[in-house]
C-alpha positions in Angstrom: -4.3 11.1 14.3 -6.6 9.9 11.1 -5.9 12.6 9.4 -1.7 12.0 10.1 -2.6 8.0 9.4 -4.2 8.3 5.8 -1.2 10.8 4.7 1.3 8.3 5.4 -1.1 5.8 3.6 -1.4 7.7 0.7 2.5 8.4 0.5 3.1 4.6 0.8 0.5 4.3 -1.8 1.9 6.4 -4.1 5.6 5.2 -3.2 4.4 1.4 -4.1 3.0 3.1 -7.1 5.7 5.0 -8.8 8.1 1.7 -7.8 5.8 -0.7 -9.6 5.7 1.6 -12.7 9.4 1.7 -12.9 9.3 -2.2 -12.5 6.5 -2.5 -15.2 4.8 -4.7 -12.9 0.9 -6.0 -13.5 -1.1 -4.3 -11.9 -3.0 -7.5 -9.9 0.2 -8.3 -8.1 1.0 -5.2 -6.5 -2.6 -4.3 -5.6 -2.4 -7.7 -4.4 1.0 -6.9 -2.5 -0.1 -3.4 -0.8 -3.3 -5.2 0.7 -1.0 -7.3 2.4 0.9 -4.8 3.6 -2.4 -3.1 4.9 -2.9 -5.8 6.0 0.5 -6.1 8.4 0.1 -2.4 9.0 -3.2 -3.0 10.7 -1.7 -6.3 12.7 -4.2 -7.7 11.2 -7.2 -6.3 12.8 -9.0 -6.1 9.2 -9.0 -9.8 8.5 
């Protein structure tokens, strides 16, 4: 189930990736963004 867990992490990585390069976003407020979302995805067992 890890295995099945960190491909769907990587895809959402790379999704949240490719959207903030077609925004031209910086990059300290989506890394900032996606550990929030790691964060929700976890219910926040990581904080």
């Amino acid at each position: 189930m890890s295995a099945w867990q960190d491909q769907t992490e990587h895809e959402q990585m790379e999704q949240i990736r490719r959207t903030v390069q077609n925004k031209k976003m910086p990059q300290v407020s989506y890394t900032d963004d996606i550990m929030k979302r790691l964060g929700e995805m976890d219910g926040g067992a990581g904080s």
